[in-house]
C-alpha positions in Angstrom: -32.7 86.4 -60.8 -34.3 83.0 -59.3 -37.3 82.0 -60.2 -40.1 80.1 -57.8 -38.6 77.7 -55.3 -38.7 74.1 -56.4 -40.9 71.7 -54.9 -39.2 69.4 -52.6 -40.7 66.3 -55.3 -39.1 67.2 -58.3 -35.8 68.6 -56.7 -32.8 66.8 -57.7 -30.3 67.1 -54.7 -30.0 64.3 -52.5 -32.2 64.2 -49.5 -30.4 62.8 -47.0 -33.0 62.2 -44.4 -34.9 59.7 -47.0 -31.3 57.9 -47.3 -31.4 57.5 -43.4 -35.0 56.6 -43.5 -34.2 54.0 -45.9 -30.6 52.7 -44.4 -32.3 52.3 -41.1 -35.1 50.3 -42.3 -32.7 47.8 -43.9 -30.9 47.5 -40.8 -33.9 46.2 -38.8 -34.1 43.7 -41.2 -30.7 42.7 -41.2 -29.6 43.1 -37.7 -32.1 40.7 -36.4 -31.4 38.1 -39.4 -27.8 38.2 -38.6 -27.8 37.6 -34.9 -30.7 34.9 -35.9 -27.8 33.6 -38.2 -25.3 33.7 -35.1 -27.8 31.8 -33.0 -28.6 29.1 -35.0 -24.7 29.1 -35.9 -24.1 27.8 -32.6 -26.6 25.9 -31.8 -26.8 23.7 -34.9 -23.7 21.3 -35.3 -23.2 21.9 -38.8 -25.1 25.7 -40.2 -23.5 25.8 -43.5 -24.9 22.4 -44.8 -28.3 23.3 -43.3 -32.0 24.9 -45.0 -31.2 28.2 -42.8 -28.7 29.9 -44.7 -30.9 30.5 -47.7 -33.9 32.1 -46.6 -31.6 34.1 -44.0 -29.8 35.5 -46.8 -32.8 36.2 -48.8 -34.1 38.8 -45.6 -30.8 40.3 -46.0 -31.6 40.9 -49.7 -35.1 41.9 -48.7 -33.4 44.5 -46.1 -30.8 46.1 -49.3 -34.5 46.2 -51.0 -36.1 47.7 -48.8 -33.5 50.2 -47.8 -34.4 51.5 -51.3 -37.8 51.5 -51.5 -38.1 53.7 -48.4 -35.8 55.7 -49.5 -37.0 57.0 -53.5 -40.6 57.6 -51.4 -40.0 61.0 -51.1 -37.9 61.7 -54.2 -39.4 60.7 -57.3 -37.4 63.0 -59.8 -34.2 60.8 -58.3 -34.6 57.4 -57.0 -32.0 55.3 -58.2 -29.3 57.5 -56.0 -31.4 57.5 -53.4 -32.1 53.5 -53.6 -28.1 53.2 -54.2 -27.0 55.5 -51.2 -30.1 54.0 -49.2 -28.6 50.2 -49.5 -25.0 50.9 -49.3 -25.3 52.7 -46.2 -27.0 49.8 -45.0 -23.9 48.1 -45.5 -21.9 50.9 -44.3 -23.5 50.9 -41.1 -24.0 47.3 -40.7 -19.8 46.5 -41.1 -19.4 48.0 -37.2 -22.0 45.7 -36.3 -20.2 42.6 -37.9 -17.2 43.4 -36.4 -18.9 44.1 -32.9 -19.7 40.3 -33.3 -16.7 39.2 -34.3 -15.0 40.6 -31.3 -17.6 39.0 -28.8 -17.6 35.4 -30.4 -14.2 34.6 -32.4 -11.2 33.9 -30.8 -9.2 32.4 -34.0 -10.8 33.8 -37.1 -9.0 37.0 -38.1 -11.2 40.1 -38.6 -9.7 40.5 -42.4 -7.0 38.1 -43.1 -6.3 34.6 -42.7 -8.2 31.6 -43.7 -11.7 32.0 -42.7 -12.1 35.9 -42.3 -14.6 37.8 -40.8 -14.7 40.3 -43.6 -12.8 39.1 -46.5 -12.2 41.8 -48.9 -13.7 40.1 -51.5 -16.9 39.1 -49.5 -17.0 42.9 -48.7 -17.0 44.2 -52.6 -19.6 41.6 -52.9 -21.7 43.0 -50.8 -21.3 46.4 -51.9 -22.3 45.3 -55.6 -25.0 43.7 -54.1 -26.9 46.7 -51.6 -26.3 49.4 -54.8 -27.6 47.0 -57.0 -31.1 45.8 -54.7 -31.4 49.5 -53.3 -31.8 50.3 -56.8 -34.1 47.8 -57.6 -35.8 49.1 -55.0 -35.9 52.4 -55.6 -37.5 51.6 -59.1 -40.3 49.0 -58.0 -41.2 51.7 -55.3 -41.4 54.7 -57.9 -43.2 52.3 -60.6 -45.4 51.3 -58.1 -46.0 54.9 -56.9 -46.4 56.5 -60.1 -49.2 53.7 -60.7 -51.0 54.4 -57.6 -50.7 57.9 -58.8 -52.0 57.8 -62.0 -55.4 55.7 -60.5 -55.5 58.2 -57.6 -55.8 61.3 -60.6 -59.0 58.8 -62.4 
C-alpha cells in the first residue's frame, strides 16, 4: 500500500536540477572573477602584494554562497545537502576551467606538482572544505530567510 504522493517541498531525495541551478549560478560568479584575477595578474607587476586579491576572493566566496542559496529554494525539508552538493559542484565544475587556463598561459608551472602548482593538492582540499562549508551557509540563510518571508506572507 502507498499512500498520497509527497509534495515535491517536503520530499527528501535530492533534486538534482536545484543542485545544477545552484552550481551554475556560482560559476557565473566565479568564472568571471577568475579570468578578472588572470587579467589583472598580468597586467599588474606585482598581483599578490596588491588590494585585488581580497575582494576577488571574497566574490569567489560569494559564488560557493550563492551556489547554496539557489539551490535549498526549492527544497526546504533538505537544504544543507542541497547547499553542500550545490557548492562543491561549483568546484567540481570549475577545476576543468582552471586547468583550461593553465594550459593556455603557463609554460613552467606544473599542473599538480612542483614548486608553484596550479592545483596543489592541498589548495584543492581547501577549497573543497570551503564550497561545502559556504554552500551550506547558504543553504541555511536562504531557508531562514524563506521561512520568514513565509511566516509574514501567512499574517
Amino acid at each position: 500500500m502507498t499512500g498520497p504522493p509527497t509534495p515535491a517541498a517536503a520530499d527528501e531525495s535530492i533534486d538534482w536540477r536545484a543542485c545544477v541551478r545552484g552550481a551554475l549560478l556560482g560559476l557565473a560568479v566565479i568564472v568571471p572573477t577568475t579570468i578578472v584575477r588572470v587579467v589583472l595578474d598580468r597586467e599588474l607587476d606585482d598581483f599578490d602584494d596588491s588590494g585585488w586579491v581580497y575582494p576577488l576572493f571574497l566574490l569567489i566566496l560569494a559564488g560557493y554562497f550563492a551556489a547554496g542559496w539557489v539551490a535549498s529554494r526549492d527544497r526546504p525539508a533538505t537544504p544543507l545537502i542541497h547547499g553542500t552538493i550545490a557548492g562543491v559542484g561549483v568546484l567540481i565544475a570549475w577545476i576543468p576551467i582552471r586547468v583550461i587556463i593553465w594550459a593556455i598561459r603557463e609554460d613552467d608551472r606544473g599542473l599538480f606538482s612542483g614548486r608553484e602548482a596550479a592545483l596543489r593538492p592541498g589548495q584543492i582540499f581547501g577549497h573543497l572544505m570551503i564550497a561545502a562549508t559556504l554552500g551550506m551557509l547558504g543553504a541555511l540563510v536562504g531557508q531562514r530567510l524563506g521561512q520568514r518571508g513565509q511566516a509574514s506572507d501567512l499574517s
